[in-house]
C-alpha positions in Angstrom: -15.1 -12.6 -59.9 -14.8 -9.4 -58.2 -16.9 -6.4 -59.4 -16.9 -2.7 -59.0 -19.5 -0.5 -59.8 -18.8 3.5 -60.9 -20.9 5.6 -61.9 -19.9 9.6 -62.5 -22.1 12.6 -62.2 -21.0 15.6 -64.5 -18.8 17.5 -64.7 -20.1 20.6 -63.5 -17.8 23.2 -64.2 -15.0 21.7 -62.6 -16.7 19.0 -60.4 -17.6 15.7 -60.4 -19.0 13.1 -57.9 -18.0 9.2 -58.4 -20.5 7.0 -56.4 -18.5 3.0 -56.3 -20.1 0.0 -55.1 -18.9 -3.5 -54.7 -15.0 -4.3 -53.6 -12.1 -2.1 -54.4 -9.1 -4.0 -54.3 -6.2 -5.0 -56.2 -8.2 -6.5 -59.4 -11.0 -3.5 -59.5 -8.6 -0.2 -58.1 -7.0 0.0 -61.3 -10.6 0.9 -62.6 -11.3 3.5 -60.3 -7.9 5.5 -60.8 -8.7 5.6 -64.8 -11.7 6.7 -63.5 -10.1 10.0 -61.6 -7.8 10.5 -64.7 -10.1 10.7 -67.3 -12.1 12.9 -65.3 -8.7 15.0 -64.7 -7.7 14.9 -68.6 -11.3 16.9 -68.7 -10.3 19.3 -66.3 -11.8 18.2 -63.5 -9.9 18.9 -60.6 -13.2 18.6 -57.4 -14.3 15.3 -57.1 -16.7 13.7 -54.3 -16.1 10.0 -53.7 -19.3 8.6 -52.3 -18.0 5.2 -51.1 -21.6 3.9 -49.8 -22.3 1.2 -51.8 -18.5 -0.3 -51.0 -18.6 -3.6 -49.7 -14.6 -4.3 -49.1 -12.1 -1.7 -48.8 -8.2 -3.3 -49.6 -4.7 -1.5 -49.4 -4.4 -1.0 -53.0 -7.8 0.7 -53.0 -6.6 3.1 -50.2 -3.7 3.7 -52.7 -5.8 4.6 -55.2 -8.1 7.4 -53.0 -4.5 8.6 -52.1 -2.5 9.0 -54.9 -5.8 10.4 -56.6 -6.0 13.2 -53.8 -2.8 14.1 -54.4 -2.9 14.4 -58.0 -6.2 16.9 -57.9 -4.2 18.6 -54.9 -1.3 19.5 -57.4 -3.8 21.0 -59.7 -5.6 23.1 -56.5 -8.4 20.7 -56.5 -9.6 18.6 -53.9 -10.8 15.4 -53.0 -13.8 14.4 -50.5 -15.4 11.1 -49.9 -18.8 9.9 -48.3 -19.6 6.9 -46.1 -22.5 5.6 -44.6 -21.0 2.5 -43.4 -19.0 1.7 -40.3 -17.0 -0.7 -42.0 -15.2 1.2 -44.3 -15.1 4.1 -41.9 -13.0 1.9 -39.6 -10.7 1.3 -42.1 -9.9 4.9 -42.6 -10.0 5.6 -38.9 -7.6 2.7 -38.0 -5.1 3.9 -41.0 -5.4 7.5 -39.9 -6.5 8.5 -43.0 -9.6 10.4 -41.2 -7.3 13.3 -40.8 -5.9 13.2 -44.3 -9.8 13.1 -46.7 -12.8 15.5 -45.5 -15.3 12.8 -44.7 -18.9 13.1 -44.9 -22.0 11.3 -44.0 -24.0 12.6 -47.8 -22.9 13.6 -50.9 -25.3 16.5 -50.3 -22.9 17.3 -47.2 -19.8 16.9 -49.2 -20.7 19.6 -51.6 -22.2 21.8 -49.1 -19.5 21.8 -47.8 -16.6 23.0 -50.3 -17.5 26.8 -51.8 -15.9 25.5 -54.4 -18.7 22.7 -55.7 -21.0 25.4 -54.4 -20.5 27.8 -57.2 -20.1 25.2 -59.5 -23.8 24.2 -58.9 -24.9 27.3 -58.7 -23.6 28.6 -61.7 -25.6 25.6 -63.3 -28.4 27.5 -62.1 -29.5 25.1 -59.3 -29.1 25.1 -55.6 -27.1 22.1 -54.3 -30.3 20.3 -52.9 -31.9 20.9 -56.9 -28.3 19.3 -58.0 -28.3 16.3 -56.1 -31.6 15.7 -56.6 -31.5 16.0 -59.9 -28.9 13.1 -59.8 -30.1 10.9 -57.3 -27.6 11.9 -54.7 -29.4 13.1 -51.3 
């Protein structure tokens, strides 16, 4: 049986990181986009993806990522996602999806790099090196 794992950090203000792990594909995808609409229905509209732990990567999952980035577009959010491997990477890359997501290599450099999740973590009172520590998330 196929199995995905998700597990959200926050909301902070209006921010939230997902980190998956396993396969997303046609079974487990439906999982991950009630996932991104929950955290939507709690107004969260700036969401990191860190797909790091993802061992398979199918259409329906790319579906998913898609349709959820444009749902938190409509609502001026935004949508980044983090890989460390070279095998899901290629998938974006050969899809041309690379163009379409802001990729990153951390979650640390996914929120660095959107003002956004910046003041979100520092209205928490924490600098974005104390937040992800604080979660796990270098």
């Amino acid at each position: 049986m196929r199995e995905i794992g998700l597990e959200v950090f926050g909301p902070t203000g209006d921010c939230a990181a997902i980190r998956v792990a396993g396969e997303i594909d046609v079974f487990t995808a439906p999982r991950l986009r009630e996932q991104v609409l929950d955290l939507v229905a709690k107004k969260v509209v700036h969401v990191v993806v860190d797909l790091g732990g993802v061992e398979f990567l199918d259409s329906t999952g790319l579906g998913v990522l898609v349709g959820a980035l444009k749902r938190l577009r409509t609502q001026e959010g935004s949508l980044a996602l983090v890989m460390s491997t070279d095998r899901i990477e290629r998938v974006f890359t050969i899809t041309g999806l690379t163009a379409v997501f802001p990729i990153h290599d951390t979650v640390h450099d996914a929120i660095a790099a959107d003002a956004h999740w910046v003041r979100a973590v520092e209205r928490g009172g924490e600098t974005v090196e104390e937040w992800c520590g604080r979660h796990g998330l270098a």
